[in-house]
C-alpha positions in Angstrom: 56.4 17.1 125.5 53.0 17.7 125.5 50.8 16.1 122.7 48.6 18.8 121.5 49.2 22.4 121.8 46.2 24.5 120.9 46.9 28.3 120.2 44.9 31.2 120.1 44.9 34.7 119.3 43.0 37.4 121.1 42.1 40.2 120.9 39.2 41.7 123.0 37.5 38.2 123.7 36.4 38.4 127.2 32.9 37.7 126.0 33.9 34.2 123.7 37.3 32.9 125.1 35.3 31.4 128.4 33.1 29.4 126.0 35.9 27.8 123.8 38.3 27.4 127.1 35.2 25.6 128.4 34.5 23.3 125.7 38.5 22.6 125.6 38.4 21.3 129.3 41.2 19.0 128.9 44.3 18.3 131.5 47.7 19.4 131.5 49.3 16.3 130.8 47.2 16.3 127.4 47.2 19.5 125.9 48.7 23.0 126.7 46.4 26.3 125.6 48.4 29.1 124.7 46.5 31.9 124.2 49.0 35.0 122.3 47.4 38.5 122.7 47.5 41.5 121.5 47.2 44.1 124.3 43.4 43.2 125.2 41.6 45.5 126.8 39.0 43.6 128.1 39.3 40.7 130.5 40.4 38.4 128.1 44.1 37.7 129.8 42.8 37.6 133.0 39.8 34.6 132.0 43.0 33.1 129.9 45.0 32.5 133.4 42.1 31.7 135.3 41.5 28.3 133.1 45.0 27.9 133.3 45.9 28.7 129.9 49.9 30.5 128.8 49.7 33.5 128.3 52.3 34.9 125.5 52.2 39.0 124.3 52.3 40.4 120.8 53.1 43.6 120.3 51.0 44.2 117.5 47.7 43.4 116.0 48.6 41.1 113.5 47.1 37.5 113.5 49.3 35.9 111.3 52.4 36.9 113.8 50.5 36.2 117.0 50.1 32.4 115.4 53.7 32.5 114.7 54.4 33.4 118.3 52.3 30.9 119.4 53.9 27.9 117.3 57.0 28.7 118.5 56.3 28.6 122.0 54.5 25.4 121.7 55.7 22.0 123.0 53.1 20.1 121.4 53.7 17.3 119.2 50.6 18.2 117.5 49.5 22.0 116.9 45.5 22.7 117.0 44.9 26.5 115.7 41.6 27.8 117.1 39.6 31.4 116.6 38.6 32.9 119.9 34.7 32.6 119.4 35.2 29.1 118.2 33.0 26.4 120.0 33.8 22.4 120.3 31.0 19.0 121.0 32.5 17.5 124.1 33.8 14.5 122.3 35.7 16.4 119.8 39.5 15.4 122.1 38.6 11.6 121.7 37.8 12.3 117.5 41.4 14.2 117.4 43.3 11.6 118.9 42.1 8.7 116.2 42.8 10.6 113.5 46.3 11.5 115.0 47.1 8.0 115.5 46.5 7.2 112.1 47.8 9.7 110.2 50.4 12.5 110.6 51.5 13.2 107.6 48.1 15.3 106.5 46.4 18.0 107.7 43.4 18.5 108.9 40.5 21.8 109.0 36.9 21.2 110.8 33.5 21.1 109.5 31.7 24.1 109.4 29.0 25.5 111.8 27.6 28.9 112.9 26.4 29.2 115.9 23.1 30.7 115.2 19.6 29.1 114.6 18.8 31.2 111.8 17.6 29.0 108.2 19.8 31.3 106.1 23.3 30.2 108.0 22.7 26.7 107.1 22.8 27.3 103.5 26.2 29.2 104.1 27.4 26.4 106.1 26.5 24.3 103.1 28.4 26.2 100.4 32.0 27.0 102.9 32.4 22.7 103.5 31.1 22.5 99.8 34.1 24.6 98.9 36.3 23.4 101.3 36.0 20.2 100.6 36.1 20.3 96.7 39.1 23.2 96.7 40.6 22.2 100.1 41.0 25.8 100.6 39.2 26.2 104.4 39.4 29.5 106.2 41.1 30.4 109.6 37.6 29.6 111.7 37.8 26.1 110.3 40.6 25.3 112.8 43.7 23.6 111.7 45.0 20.9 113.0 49.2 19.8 111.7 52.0 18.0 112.9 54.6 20.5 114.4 57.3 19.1 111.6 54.7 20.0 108.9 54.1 23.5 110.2 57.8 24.6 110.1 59.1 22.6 107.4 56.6 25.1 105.8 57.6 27.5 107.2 54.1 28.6 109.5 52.1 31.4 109.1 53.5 34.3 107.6 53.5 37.4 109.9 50.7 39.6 108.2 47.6 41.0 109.8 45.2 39.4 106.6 45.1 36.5 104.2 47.5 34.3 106.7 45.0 31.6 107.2 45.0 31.5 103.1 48.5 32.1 102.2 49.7 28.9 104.5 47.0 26.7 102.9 48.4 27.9 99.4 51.6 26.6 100.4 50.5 23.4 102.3 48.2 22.3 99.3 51.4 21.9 97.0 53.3 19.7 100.0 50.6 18.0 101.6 47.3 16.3 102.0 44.7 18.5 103.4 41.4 16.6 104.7 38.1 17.6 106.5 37.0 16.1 109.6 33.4 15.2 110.6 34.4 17.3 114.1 32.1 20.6 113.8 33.7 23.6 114.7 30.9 26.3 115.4 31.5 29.6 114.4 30.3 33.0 116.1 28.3 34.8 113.7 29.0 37.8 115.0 30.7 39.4 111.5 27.6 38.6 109.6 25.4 40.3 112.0 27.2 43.6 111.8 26.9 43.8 108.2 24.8 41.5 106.1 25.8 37.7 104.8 25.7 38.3 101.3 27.3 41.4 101.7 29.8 39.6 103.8 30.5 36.7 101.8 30.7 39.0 98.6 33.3 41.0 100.6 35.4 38.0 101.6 35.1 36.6 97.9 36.6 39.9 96.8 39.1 40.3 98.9 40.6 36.9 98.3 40.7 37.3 94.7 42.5 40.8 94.9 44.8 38.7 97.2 45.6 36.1 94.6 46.3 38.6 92.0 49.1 40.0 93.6 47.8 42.6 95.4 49.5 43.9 98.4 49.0 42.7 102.4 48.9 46.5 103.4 46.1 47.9 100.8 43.8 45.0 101.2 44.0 45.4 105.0 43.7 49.5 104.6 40.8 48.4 102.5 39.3 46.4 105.0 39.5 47.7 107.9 38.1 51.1 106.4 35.1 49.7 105.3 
């Protein structure tokens, strides 16, 4: 059994997933990648296989069930959920391993970078771990790093295409410790560009809290994905 096992959805990603594959660079006896796409159109399964990474299909676009997928396929005693245009320090492998030997019975999410110079992304930065931290309630490009035995006796990420990343914390927050690490994870800040970051984070915001009201999977992803 291998002692981490880091999974990744794709989807499109032949321009990030050689970055992150990069900054992984660890050996087989290790870690296994397992990257679980979505019928990429891109390169992205081809770069996957070329840094030796398993490959696994899903037949839909749906992040929360491409996760799934990859949990189950893992071997690791350890699972390390990453975002495609996630980036890693070089020492971040040796970091992982002390907290693993200390601890197994928490969970852990990154600190939070973006990967842009710009003044305005440092103040973002500031309030995400301020929130994180305070309301251990991190989001999907945090990373997540559980113990296998954790992640299904709680049952994993649901299957839905939105709000997975949240609706798992939700449930691990009531059964477990959840803790930052002083590891950075950087962050493309590619979804800010297109739009604005205020109008961004506003539109996150909102969404969650139609989310925790009850509203359904389906119309806040109809809702999404249209605007």
């Amino acid at each position: 059994m291998h002692k981490i096992s880091i999974i990744i959805p794709t989807y499109n990603e032949s321009q990030y997933l050689p970055l992150l594959l990069s900054d992984l660079s660890i050996s087989n006896e290790e870690a296994e990648i397992l990257i679980v796409d979505c019928n990429s159109e891109d390169k992205t399964v081809e770069i996957g296989k070329l840094y030796g990474s398993k490959i696994h299909k899903s037949k839909k676009k749906n992040r929360g069930l491409q996760l799934n997928i990859g949990a189950k396929k893992a071997t690791g005693k350890w699972f390390i959920f990453l975002h495609a245009d996630s980036r890693l320090n070089q020492d971040w492998l040796k970091k992982v391993k002390s907290v693993m030997r200390y601890d197994e019975n928490s969970v852990y999410f990154f600190k939070f970078k973006i990967n842009n110079k710009k003044i305005i992304y440092r103040f973002l930065e500031i309030v995400v771990n301020l929130r994180s931290y305070i309301f251990k309630d991190p989001y999907g490009d945090q990373g997540l790093l559980i113990h296998r035995e954790i992640y299904f006796k709680n049952k994993g990420y649901r299957k839905i295409p939105l709000m997975e990343d949240l609706d798992f914390i939700k449930r691990l927050k009531n059964k477990t410790s959840l803790k930052r690490l002083t590891i950075p994870i950087y962050t493309s800040s590619r979804k800010w560009e297109k739009t604005n970051i205020i109008f961004q984070a506003f539109k996150n915001w909102s969404y969650r809290k139609r989310w925790l009201r009850g509203e359904s999977i389906k119309s806040l992803h109809n809702d999404y994905y249209k605007n």
